[in-house]
PDB file with SEQRES, HELIX, SHEET and CRYST1 records, atoms N, CA, C and O in Angstrom:
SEQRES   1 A   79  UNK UNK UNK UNK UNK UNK UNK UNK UNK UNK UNK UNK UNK          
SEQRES   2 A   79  UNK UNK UNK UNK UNK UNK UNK UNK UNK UNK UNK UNK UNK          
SEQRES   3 A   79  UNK UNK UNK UNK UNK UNK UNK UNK UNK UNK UNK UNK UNK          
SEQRES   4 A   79  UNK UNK UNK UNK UNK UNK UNK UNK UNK UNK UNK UNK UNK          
SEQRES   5 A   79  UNK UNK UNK UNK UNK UNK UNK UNK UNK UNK UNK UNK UNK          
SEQRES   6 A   79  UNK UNK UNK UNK UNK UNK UNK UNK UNK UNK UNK UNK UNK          
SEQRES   7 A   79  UNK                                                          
HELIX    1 AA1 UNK A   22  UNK A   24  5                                   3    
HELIX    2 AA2 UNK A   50  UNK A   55  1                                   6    
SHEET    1 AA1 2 UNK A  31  UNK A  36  0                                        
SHEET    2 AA1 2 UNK A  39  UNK A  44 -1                                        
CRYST1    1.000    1.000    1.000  90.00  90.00  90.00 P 1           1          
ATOM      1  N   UNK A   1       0.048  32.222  14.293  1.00  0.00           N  
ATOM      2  CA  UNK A   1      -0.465  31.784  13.011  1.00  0.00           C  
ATOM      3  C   UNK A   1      -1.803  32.457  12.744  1.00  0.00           C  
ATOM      4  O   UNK A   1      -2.551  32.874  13.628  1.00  0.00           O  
ATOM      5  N   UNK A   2      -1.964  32.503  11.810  1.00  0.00           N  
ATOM      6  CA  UNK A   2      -3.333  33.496  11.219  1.00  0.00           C  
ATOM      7  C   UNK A   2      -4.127  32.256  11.011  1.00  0.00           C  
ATOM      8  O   UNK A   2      -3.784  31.126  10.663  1.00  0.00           O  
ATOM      9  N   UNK A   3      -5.030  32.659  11.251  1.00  0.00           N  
ATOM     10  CA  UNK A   3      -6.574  32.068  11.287  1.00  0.00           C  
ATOM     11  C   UNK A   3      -7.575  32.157   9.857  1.00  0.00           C  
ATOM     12  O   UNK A   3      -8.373  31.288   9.506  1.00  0.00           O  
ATOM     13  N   UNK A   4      -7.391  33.006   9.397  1.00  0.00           N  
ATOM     14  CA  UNK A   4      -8.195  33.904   7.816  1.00  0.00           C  
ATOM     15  C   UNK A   4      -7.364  34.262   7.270  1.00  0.00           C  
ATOM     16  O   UNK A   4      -6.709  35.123   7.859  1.00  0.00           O  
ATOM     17  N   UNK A   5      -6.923  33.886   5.987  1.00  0.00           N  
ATOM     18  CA  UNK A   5      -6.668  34.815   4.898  1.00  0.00           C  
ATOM     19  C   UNK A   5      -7.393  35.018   3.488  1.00  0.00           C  
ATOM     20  O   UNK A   5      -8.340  34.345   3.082  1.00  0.00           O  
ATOM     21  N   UNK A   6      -6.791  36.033   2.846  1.00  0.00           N  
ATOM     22  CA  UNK A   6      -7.388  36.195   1.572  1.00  0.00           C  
ATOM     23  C   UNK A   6      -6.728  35.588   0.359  1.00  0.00           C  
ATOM     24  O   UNK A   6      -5.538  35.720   0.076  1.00  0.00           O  
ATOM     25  N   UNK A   7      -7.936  34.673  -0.564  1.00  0.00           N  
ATOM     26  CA  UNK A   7      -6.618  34.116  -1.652  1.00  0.00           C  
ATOM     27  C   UNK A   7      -7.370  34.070  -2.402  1.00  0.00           C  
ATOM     28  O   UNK A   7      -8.554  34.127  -2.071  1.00  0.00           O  
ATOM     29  N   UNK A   8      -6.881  33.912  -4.111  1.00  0.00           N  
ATOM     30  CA  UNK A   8      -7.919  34.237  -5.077  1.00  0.00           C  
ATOM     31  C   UNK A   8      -8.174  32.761  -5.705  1.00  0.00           C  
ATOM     32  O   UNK A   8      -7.428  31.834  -5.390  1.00  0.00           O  
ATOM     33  N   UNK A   9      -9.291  32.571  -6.635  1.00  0.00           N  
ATOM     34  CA  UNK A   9      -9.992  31.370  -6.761  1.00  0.00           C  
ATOM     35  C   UNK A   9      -9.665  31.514  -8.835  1.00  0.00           C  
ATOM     36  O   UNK A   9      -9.775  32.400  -9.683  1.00  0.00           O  
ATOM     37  N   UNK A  10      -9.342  30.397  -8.809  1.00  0.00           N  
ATOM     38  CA  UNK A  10      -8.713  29.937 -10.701  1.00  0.00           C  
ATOM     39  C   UNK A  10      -9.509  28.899 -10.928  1.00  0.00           C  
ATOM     40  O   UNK A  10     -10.160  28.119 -10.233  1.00  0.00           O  
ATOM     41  N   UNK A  11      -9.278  29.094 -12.242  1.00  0.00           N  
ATOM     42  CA  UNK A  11     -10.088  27.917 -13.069  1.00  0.00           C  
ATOM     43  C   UNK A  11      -8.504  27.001 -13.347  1.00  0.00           C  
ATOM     44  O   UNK A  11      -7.444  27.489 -13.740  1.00  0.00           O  
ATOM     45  N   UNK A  12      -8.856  25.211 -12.911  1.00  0.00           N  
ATOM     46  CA  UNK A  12      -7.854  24.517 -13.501  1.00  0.00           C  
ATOM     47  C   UNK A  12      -8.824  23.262 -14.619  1.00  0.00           C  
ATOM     48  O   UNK A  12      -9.695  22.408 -14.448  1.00  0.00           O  
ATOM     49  N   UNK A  13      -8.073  23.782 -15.695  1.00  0.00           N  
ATOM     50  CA  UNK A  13      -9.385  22.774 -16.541  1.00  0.00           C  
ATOM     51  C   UNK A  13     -11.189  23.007 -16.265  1.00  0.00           C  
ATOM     52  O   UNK A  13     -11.840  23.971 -16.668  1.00  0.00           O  
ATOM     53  N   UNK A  14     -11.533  22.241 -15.749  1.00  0.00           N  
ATOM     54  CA  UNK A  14     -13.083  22.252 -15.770  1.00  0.00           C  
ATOM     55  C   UNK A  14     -13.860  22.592 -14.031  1.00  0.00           C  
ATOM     56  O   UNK A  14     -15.003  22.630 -13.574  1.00  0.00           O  
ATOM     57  N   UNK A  15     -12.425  22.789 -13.492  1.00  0.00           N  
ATOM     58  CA  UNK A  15     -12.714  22.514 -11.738  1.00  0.00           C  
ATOM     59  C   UNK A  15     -12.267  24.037 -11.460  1.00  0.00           C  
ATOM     60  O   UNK A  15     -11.514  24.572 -12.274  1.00  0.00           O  
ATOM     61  N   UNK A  16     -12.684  24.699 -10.403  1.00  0.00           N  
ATOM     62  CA  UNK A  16     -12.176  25.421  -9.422  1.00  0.00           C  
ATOM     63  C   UNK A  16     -11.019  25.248  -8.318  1.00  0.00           C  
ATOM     64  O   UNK A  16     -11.047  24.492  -7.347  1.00  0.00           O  
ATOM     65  N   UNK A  17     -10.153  25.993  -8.643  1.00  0.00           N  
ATOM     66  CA  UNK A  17      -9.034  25.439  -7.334  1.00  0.00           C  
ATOM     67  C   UNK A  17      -8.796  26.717  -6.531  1.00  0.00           C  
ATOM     68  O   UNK A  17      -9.698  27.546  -6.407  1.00  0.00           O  
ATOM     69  N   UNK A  18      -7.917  26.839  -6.134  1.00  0.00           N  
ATOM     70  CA  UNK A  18      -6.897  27.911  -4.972  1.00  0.00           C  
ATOM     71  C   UNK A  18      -5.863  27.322  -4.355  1.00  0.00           C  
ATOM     72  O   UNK A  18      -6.075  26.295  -3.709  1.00  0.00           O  
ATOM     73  N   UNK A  19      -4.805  27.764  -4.427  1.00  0.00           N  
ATOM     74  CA  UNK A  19      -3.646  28.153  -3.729  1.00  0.00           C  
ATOM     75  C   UNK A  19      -3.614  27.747  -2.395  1.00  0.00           C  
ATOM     76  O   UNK A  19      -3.605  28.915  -2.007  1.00  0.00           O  
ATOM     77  N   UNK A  20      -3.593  27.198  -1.492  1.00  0.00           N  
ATOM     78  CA  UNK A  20      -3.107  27.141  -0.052  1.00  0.00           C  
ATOM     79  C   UNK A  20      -1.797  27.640   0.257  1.00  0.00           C  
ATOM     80  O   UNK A  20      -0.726  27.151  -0.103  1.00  0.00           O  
ATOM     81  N   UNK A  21      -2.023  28.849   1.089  1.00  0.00           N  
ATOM     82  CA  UNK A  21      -0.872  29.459   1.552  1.00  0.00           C  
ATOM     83  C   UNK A  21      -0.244  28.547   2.772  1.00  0.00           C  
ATOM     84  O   UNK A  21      -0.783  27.895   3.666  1.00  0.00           O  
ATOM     85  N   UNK A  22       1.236  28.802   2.392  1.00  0.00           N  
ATOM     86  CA  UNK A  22       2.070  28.047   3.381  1.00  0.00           C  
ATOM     87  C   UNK A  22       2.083  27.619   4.905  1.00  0.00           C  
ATOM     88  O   UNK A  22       2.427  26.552   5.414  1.00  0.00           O  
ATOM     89  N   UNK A  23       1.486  29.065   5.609  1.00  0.00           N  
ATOM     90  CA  UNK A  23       0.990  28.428   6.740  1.00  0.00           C  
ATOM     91  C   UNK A  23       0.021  28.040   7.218  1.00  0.00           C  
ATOM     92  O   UNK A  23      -0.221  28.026   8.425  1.00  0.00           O  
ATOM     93  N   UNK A  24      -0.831  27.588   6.154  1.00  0.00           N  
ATOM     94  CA  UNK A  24      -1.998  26.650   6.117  1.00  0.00           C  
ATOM     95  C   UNK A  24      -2.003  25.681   5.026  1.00  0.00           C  
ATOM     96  O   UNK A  24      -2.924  25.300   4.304  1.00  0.00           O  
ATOM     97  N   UNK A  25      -0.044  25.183   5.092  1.00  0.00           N  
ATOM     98  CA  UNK A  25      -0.426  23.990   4.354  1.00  0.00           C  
ATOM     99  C   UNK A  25      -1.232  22.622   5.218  1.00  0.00           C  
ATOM    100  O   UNK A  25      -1.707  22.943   6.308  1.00  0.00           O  
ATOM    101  N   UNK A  26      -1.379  21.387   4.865  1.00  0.00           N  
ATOM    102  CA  UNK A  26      -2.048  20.217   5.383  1.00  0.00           C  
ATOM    103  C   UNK A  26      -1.335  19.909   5.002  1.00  0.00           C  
ATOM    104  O   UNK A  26      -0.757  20.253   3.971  1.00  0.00           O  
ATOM    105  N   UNK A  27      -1.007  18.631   6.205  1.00  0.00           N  
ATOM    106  CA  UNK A  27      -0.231  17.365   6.032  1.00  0.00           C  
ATOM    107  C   UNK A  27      -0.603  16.414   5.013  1.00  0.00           C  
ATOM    108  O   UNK A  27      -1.754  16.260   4.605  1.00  0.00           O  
ATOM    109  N   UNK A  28       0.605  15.662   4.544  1.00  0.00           N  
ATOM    110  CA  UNK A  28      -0.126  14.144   3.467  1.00  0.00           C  
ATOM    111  C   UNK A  28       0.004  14.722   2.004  1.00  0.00           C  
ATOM    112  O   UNK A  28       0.549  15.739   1.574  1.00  0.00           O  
ATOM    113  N   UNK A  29      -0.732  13.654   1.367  1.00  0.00           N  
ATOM    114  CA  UNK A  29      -1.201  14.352  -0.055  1.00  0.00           C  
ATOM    115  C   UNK A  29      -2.684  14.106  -0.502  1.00  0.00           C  
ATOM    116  O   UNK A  29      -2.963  14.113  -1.701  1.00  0.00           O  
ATOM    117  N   UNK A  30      -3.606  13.897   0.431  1.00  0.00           N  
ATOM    118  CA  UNK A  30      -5.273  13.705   0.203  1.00  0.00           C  
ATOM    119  C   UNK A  30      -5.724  14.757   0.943  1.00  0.00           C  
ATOM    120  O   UNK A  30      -5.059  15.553   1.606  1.00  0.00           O  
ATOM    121  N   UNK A  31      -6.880  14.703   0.785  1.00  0.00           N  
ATOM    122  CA  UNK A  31      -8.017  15.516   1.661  1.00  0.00           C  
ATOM    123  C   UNK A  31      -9.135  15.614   1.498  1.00  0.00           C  
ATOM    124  O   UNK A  31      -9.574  15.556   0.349  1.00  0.00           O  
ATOM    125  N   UNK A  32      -9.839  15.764   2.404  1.00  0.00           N  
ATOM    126  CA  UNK A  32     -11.240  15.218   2.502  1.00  0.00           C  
ATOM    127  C   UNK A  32     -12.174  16.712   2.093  1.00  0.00           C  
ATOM    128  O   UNK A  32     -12.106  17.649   2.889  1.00  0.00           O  
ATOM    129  N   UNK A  33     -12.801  16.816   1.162  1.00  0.00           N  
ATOM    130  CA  UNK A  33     -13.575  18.367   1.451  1.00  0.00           C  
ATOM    131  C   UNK A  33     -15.206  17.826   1.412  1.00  0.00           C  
ATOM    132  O   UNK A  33     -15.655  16.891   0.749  1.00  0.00           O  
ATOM    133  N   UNK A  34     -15.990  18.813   2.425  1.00  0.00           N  
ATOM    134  CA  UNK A  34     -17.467  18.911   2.451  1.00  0.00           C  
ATOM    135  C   UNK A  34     -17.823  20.245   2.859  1.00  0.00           C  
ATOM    136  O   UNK A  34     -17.204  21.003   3.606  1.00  0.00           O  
ATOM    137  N   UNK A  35     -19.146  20.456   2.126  1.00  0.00           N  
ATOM    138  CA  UNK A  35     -19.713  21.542   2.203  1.00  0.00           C  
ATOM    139  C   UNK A  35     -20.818  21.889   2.516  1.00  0.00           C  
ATOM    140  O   UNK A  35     -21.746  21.310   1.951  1.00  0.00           O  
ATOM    141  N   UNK A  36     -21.138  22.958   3.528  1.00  0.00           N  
ATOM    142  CA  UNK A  36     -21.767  23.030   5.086  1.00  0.00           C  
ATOM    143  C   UNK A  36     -22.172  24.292   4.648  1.00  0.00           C  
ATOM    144  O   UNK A  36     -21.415  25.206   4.974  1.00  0.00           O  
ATOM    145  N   UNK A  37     -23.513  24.698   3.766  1.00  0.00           N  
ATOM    146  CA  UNK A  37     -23.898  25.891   3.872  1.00  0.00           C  
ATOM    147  C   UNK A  37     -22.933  26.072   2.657  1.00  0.00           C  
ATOM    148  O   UNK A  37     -22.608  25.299   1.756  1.00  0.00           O  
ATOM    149  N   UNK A  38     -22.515  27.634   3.006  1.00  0.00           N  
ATOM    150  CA  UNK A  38     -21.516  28.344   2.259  1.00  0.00           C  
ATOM    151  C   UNK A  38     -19.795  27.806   2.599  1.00  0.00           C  
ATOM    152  O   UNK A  38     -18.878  28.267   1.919  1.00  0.00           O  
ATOM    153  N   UNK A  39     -19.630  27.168   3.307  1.00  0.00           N  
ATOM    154  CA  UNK A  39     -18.401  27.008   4.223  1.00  0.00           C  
ATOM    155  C   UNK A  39     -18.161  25.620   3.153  1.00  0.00           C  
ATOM    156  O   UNK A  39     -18.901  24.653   2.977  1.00  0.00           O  
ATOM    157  N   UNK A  40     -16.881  25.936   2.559  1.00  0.00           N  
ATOM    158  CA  UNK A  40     -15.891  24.804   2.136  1.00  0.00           C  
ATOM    159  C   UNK A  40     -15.038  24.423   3.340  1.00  0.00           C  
ATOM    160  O   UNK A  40     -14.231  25.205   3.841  1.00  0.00           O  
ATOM    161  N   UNK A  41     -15.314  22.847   3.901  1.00  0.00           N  
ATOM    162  CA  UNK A  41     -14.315  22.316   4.815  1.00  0.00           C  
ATOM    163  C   UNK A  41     -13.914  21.609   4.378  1.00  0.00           C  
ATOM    164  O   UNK A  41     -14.524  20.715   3.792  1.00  0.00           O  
ATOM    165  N   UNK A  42     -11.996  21.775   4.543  1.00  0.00           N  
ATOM    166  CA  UNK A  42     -11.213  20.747   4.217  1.00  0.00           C  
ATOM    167  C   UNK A  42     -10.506  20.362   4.805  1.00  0.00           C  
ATOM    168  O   UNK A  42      -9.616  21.101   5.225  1.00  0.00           O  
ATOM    169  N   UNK A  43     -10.543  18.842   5.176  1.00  0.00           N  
ATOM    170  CA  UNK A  43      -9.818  18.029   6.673  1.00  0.00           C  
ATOM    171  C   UNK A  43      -8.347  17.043   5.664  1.00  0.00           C  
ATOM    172  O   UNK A  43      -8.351  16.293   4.687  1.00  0.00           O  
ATOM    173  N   UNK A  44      -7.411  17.522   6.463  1.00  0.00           N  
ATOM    174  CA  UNK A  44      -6.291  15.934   5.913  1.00  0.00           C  
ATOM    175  C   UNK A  44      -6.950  14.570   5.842  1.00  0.00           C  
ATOM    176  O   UNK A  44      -7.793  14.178   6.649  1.00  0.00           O  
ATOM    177  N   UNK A  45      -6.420  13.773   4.644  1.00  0.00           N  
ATOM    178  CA  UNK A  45      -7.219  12.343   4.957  1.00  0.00           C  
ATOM    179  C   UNK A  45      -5.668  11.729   5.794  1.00  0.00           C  
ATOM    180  O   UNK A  45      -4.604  12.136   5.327  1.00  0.00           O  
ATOM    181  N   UNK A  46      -5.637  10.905   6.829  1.00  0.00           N  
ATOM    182  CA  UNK A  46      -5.198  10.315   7.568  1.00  0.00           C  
ATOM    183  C   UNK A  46      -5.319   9.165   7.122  1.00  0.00           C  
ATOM    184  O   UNK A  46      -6.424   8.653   6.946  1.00  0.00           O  
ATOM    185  N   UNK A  47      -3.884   8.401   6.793  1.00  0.00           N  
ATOM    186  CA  UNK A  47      -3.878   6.999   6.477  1.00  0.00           C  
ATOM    187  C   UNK A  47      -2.753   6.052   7.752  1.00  0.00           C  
ATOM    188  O   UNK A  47      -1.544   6.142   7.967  1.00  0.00           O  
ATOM    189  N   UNK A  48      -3.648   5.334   8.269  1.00  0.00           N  
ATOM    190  CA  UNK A  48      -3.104   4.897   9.503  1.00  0.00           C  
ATOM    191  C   UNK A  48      -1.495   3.967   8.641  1.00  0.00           C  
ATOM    192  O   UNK A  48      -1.388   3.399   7.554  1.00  0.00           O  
ATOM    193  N   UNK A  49      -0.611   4.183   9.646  1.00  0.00           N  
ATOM    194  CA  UNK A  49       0.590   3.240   9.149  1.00  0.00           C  
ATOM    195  C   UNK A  49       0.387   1.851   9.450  1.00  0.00           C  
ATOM    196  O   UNK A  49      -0.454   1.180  10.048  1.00  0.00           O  
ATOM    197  N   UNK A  50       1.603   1.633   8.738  1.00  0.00           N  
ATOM    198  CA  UNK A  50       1.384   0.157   8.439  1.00  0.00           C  
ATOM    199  C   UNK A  50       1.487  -0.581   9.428  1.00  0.00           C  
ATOM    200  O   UNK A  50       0.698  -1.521   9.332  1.00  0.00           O  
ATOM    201  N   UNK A  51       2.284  -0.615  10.640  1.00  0.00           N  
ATOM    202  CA  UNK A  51       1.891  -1.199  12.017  1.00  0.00           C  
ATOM    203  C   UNK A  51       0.511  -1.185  12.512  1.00  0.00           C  
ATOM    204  O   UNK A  51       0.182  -2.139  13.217  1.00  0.00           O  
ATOM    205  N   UNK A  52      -0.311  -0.317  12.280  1.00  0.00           N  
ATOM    206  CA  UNK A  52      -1.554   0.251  12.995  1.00  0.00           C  
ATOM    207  C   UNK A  52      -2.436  -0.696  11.895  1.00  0.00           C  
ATOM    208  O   UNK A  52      -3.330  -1.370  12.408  1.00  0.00           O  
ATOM    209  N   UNK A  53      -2.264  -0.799  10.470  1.00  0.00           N  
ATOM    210  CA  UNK A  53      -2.857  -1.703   9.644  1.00  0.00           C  
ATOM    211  C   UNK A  53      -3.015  -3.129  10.230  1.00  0.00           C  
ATOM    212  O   UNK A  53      -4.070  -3.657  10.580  1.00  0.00           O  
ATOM    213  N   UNK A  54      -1.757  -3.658  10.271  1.00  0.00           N  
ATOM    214  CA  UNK A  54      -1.360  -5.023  10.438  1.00  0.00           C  
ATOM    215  C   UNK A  54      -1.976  -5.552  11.910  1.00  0.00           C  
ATOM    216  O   UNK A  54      -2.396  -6.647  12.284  1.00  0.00           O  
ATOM    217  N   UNK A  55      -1.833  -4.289  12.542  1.00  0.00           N  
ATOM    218  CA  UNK A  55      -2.670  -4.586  14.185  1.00  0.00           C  
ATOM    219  C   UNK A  55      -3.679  -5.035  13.973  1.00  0.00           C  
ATOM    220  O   UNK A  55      -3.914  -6.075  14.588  1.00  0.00           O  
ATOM    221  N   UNK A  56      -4.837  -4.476  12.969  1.00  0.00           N  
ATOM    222  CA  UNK A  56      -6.222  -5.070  12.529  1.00  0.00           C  
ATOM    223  C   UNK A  56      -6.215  -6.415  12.081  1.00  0.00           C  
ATOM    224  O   UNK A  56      -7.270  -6.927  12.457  1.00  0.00           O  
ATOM    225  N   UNK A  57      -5.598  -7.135  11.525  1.00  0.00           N  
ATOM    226  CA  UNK A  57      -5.883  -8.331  11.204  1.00  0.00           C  
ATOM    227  C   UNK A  57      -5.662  -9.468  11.694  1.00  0.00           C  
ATOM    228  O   UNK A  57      -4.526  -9.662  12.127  1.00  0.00           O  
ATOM    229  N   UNK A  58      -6.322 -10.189  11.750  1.00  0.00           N  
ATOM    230  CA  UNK A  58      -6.751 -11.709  12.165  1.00  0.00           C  
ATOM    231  C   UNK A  58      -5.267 -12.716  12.035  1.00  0.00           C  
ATOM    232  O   UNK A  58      -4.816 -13.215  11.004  1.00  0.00           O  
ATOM    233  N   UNK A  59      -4.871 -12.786  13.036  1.00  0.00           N  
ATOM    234  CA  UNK A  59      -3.674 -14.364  12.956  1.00  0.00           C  
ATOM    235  C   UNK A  59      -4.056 -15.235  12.035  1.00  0.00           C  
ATOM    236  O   UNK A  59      -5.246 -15.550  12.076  1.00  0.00           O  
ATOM    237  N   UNK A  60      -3.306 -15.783  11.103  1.00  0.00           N  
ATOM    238  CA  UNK A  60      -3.315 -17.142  10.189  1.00  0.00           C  
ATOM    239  C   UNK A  60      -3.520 -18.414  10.832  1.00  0.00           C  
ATOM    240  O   UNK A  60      -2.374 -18.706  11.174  1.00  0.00           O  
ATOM    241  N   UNK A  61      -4.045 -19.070  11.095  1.00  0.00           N  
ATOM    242  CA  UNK A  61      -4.038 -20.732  11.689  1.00  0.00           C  
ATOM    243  C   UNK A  61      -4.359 -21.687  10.516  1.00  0.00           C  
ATOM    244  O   UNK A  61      -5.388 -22.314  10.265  1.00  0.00           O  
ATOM    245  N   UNK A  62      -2.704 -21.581   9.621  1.00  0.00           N  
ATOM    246  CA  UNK A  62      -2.478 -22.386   8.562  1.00  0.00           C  
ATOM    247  C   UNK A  62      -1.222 -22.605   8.761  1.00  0.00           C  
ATOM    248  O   UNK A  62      -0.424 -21.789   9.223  1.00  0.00           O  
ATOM    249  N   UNK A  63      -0.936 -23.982   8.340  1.00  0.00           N  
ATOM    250  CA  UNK A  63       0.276 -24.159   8.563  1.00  0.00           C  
ATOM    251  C   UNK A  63       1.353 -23.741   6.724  1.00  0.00           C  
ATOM    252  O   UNK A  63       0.835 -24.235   5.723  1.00  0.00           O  
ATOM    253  N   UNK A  64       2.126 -23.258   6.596  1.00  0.00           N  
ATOM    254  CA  UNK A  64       3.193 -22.659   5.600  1.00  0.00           C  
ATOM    255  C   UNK A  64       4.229 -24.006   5.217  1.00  0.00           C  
ATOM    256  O   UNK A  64       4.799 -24.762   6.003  1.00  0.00           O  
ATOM    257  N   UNK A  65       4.241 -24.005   4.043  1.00  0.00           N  
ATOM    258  CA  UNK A  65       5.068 -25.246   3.308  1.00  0.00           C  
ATOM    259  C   UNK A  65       6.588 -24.851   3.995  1.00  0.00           C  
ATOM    260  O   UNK A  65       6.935 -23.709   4.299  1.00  0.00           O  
ATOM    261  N   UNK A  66       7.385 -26.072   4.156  1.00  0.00           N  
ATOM    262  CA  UNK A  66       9.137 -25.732   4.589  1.00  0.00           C  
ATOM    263  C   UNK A  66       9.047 -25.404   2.972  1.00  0.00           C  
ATOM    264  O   UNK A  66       8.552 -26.186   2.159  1.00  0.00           O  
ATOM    265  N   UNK A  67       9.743 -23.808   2.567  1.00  0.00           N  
ATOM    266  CA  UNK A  67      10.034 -23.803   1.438  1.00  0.00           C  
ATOM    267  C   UNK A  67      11.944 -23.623   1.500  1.00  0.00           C  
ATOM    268  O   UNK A  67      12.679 -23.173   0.621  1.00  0.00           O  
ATOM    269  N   UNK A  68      12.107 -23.863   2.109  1.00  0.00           N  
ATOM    270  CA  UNK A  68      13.715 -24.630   2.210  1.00  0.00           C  
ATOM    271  C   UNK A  68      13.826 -26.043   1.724  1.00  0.00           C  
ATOM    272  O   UNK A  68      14.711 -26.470   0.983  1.00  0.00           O  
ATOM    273  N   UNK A  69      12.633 -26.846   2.324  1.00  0.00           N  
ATOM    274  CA  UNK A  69      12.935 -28.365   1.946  1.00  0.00           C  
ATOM    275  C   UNK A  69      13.379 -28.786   0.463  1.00  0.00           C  
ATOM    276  O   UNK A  69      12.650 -28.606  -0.512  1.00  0.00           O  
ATOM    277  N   UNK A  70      14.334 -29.220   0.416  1.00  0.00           N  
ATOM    278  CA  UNK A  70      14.750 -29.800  -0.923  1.00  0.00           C  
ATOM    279  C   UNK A  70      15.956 -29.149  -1.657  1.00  0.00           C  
ATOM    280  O   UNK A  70      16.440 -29.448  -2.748  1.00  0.00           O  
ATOM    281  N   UNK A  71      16.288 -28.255  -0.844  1.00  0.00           N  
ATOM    282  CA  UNK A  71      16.943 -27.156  -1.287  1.00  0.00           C  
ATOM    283  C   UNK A  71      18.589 -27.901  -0.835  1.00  0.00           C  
ATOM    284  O   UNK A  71      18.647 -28.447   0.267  1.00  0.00           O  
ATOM    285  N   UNK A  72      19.720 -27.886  -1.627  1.00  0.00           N  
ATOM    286  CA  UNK A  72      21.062 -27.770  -0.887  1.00  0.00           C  
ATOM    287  C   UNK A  72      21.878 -27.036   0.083  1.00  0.00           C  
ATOM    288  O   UNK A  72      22.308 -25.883   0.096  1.00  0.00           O  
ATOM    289  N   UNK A  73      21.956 -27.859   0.756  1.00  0.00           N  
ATOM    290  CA  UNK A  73      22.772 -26.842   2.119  1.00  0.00           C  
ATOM    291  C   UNK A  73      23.854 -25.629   1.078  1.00  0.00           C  
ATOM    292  O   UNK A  73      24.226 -25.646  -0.095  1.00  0.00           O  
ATOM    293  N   UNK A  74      24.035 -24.805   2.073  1.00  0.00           N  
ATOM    294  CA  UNK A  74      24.805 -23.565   1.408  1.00  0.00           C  
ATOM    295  C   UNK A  74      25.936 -23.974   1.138  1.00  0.00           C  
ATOM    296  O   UNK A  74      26.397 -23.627   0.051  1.00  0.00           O  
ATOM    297  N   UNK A  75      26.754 -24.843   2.027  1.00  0.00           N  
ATOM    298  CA  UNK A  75      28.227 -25.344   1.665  1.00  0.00           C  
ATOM    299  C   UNK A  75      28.200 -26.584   0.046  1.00  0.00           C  
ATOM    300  O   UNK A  75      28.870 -26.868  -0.947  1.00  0.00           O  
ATOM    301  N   UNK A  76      27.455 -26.793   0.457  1.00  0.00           N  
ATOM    302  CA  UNK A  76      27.510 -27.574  -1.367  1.00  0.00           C  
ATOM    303  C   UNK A  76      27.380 -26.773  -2.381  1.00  0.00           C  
ATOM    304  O   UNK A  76      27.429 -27.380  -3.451  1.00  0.00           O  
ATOM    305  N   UNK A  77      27.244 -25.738  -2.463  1.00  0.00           N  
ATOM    306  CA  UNK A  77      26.933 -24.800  -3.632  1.00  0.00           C  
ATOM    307  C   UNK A  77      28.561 -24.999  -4.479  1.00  0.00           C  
ATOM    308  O   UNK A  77      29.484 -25.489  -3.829  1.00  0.00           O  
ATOM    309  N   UNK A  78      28.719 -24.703  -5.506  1.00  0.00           N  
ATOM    310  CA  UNK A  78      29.683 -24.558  -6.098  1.00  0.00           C  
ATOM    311  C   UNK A  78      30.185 -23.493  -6.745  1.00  0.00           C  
ATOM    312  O   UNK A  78      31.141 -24.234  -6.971  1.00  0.00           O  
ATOM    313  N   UNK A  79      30.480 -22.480  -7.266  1.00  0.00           N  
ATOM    314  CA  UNK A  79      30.662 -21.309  -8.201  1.00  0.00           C  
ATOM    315  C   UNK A  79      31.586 -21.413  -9.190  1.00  0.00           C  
ATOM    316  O   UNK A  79      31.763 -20.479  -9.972  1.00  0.00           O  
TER     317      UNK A  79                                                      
END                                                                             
């Protein structure tokens, strides 16, 4: 894989963009850019999944209504 290439710089609307060649696409669809001197760096933004989310949060110690109660058993239903 190449390390440097050459690519040319467009006007889109009011912003500056470029092209990312294919084998320097980035994963996702965000990205993080900062600028260091002359050097545009641009990192993937990483969004942890939703297991890795849910790991962060705090257990509930509430108790949840029976939302069955009151309800007819399935065999009484009629159609």
């Amino acid at each position: 894989m190449q390390t440097e290439r050459r690519v040319r710089l467009f006007k889109n609307g009011r912003s500056q963009a470029l092209r990312i060649p294919k084998d320097f696409e980035l994963p996702g669809d965000e990205a993080v850019i900062r600028k260091e001197g002359a050097l545009l760096i641009v990192k993937p933004l990483k969004h942890p999944s939703l297991l890795a989310l849910l790991a962060t949060l705090e257990p509930l110690d509430e108790d949840f209504p029976d939302v069955d109660e009151g309800l007819m058993p399935p065999n009484d239903i009629e159609l």
